[in-house]
C-alpha positions in Angstrom: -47.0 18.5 2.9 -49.9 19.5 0.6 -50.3 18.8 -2.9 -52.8 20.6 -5.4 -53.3 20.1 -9.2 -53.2 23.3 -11.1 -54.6 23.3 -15.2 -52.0 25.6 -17.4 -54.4 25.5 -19.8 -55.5 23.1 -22.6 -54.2 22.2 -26.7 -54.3 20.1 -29.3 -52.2 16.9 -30.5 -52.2 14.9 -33.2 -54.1 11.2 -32.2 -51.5 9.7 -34.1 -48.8 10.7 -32.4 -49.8 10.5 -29.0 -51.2 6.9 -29.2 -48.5 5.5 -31.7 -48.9 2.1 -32.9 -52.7 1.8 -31.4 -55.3 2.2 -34.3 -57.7 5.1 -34.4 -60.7 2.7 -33.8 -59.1 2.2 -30.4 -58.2 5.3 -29.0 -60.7 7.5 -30.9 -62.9 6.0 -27.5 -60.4 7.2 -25.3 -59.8 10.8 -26.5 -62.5 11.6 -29.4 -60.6 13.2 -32.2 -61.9 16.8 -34.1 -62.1 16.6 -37.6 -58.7 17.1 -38.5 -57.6 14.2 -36.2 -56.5 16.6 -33.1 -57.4 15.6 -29.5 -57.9 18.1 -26.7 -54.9 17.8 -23.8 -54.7 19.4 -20.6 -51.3 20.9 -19.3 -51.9 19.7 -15.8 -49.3 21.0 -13.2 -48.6 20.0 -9.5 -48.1 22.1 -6.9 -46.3 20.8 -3.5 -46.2 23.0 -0.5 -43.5 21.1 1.7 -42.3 23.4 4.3 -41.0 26.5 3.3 -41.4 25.2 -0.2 -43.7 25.9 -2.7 -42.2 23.7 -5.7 -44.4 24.0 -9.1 -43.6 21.0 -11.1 -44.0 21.8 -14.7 -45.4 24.9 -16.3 -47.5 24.1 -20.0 -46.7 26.0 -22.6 -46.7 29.9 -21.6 -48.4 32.7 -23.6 -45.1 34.4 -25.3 -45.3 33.0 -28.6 -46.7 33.8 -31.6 -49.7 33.5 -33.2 -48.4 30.9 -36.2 -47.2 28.6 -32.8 -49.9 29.0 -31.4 -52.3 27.6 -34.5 -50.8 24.3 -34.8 -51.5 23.5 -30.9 -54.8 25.5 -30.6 -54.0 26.6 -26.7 -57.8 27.3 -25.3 -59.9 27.3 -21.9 -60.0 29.9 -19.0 -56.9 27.9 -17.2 -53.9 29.0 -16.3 -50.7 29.0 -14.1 -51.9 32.7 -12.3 -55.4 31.4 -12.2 -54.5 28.3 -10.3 -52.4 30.2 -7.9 -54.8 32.8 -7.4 -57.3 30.6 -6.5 -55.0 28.9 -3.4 -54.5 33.0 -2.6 -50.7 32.6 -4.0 -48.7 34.3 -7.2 -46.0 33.4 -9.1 -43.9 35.4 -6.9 -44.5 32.7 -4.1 -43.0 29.9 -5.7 -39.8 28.5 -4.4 -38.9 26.3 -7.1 -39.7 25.1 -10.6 -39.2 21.8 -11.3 -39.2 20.7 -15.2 -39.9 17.2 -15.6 -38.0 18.0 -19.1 -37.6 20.6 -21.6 -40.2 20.2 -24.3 -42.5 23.4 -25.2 -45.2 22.5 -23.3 -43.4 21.2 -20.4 -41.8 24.3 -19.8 -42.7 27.2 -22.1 -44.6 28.6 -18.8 -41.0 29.2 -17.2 -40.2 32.8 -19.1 -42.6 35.5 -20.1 -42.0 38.5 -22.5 -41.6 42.0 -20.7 -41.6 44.4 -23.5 -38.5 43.0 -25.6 -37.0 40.5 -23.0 -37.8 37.2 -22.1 -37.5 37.0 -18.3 -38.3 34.1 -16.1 -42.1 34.2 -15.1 -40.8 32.9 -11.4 -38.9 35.7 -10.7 -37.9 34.3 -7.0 -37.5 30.8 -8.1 -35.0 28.4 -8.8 -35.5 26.5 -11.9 -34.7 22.5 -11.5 -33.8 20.4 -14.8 -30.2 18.0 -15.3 -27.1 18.1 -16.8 -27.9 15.3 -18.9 -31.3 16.6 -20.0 -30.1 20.0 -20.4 -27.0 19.0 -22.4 -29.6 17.3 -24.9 -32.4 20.0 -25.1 -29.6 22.9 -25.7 -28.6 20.9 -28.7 -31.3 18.7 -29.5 -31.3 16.5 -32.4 -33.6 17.0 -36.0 -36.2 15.0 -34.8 -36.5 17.1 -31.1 -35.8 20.5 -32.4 -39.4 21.6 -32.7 -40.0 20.5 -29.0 -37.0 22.1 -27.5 -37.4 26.3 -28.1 -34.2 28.2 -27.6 -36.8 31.0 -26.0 -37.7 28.7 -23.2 -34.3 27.1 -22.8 -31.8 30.2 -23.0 -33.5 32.9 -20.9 -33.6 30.3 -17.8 -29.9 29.6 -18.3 -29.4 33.7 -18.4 -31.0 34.3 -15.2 -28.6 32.5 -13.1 -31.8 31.2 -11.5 -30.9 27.6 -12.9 -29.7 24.6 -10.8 -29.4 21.2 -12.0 -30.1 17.8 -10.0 -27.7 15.4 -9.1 -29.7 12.9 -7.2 -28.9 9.8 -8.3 -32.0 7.2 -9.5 -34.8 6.7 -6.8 -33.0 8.8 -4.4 -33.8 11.5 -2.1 -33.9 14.7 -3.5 -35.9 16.4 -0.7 -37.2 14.7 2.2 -40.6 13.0 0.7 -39.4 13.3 -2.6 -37.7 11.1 -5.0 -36.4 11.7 -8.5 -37.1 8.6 -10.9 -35.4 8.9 -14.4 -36.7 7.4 -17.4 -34.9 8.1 -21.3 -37.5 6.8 -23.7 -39.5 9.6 -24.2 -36.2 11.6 -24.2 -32.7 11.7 -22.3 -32.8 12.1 -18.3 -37.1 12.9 -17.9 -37.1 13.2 -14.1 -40.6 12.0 -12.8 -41.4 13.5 -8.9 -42.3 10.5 -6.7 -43.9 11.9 -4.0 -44.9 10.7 -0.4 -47.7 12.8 1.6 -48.7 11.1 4.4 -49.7 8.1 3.6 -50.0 7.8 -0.1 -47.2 8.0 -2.7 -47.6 10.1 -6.0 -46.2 9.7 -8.8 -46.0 12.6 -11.5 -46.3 10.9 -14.6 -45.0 13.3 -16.9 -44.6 12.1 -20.7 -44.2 8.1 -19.3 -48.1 8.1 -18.9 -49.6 11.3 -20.4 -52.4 10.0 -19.8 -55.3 6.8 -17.9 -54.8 5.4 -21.4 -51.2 5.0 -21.5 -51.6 2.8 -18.8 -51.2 0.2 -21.3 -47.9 -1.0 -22.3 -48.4 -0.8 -26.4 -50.0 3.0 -26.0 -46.6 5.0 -26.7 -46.3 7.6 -28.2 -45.0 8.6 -31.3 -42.6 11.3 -30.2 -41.2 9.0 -27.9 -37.2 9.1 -28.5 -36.9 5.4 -27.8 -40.2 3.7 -27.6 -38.9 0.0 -26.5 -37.0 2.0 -23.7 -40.9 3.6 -23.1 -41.8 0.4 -23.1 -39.1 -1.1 -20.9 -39.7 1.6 -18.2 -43.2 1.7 -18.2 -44.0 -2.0 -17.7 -40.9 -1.6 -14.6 -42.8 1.5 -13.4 -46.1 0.2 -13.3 -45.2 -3.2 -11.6 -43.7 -0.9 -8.7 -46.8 1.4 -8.6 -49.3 -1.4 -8.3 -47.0 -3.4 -5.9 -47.1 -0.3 -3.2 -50.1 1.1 -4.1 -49.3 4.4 -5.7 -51.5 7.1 -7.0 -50.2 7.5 -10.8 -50.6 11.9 -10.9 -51.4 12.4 -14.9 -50.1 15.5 -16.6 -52.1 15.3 -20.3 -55.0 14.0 -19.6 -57.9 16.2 -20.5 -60.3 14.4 -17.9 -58.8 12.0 -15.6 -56.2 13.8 -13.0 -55.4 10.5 -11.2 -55.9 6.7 -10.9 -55.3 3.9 -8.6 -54.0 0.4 -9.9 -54.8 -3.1 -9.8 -53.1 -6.1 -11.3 -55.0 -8.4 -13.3 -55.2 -11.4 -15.8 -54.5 -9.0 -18.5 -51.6 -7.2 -16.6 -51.5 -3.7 -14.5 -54.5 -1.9 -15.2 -56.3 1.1 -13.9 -58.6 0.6 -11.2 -60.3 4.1 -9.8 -60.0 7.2 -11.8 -60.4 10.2 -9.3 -59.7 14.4 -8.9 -56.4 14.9 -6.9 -58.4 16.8 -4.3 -61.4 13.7 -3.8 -58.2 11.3 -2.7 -58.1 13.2 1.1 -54.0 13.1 0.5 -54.6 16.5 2.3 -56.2 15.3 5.0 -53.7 12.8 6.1 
């Protein structure tokens, strides 16, 4: 198995919203707000070749909206999906399967691409993993999730007939070396990879840890469904990950791709923050 982190691309949040409860004065240190109180977030994907696999988990945000989307996020950088691949001498026709953590815009919004007047999925040889529980949600999503979950990047996947769902149940096998974790705070059924290459275990944090300074329990996010379940799952989650020294993955952070934990007087905290590719995972 290899793994290699690939950069969809980079936008722009609210602070607000992705630290929650935590006052400005705090995380303004972690992620420096502009002047209208956006931060800068990567769209950080994983790539796992695992035998005749090549499994893409997540997929940012895509480029087949519109401008108006487009300026409330401000997408920007040279990164992206193609580039990635390019750069490991692959395309998007080589993956075997794309695997969406869940269903929000720029979770998935990479999955279909716009040829002329059809959207068509931008994988054209892969199948496209989400749950029935997920799904169910995301196809009818609720007031407060229905600017996340775009009918463009929800219905042409469903279309294709290139859509399977997951039925492993939670911390099982779902291929050999990887495990599907589910967590329902952020929102219902978010699978989170848990990966074992070699040696080390991975975990793809998704929207449980978006980023080093989520590590923290109280750092939740405001678009969290559920944030005591965030809360719950994270605290659970972390205790695990320090116990058997895991490598948390991180999906949003603009500059940290990985850390290592350590427990401490004050709880689980992060001890090493490091580039996927300085950990030698490929080596082993």
């Amino acid at each position: 198995m290899k793994l290699y982190s690939i950069n969809a691309g980079y936008f722009k949040l609210d602070g607000g919203a992705m630290f929650g409860v935590v006052p400005k004065s705090m995380w303004n240190k972690a992620n420096a707000a502009d002047d209208n109180n956006m931060c800068t977030w990567a769209m950080r994907c994983l790539l796992i070749e695992h035998g005749n696999y090549r499994i893409l988990i997540d997929n940012g945000m895509g480029t087949k909206q519109d401008q108006k989307f487009y300026s409330h996020f401000y997408p920007h950088g040279d990164d992206s999906i193609e580039k990635g691949l390019a750069d490991l001498g692959l395309t998007t026709d080589d993956i075997t399967d794309v695997f969406l953590t869940h269903l929000h815009f720029d979770h998935c919004g990479g999955s279909i691409k716009r040829e002329g007047d059809q959207l068509v999925p931008a994988f054209r040889n892969a199948v496209y993993w989400s749950n029935k529980a997920h799904w169910a949600s995301a196809a009818n999503p609720n007031e407060r999730e229905k600017a996340s979950f775009l009918k463009e990047n929800i219905q042409p996947i469903e279309a294709s007939g290139q859509l399977r769902f997951i039925d492993t149940a939670e911390g099982a096998e779902w291929l050999p070396d990887i495990r599907i974790r589910y967590v329902n705070g952020h929102t219902d059924a978010m699978m989170l990879p848990q990966i074992t290459c070699g040696n080390t275990t991975v975990l793809f944090c998704a929207d449980l840890f978006p980023s080093a300074a989520h590590v923290s329990l109280p750092w939740v996010m405001a678009y969290d469904m559920r944030p005591l379940d965030t809360l719950a799952e994270k605290r659970m989650m972390l205790n695990e990950a320090v116990a058997n020294k895991w490598l948390l993955f991180f999906e949003h952070d603009p500059r940290n791709e990985c850390c290592t934990l350590e427990q401490t007087e004050r709880g689980v905290r992060v001890k090493e923050l490091l580039k996927l590719a300085d950990t030698g995972i490929n080596d082993q």
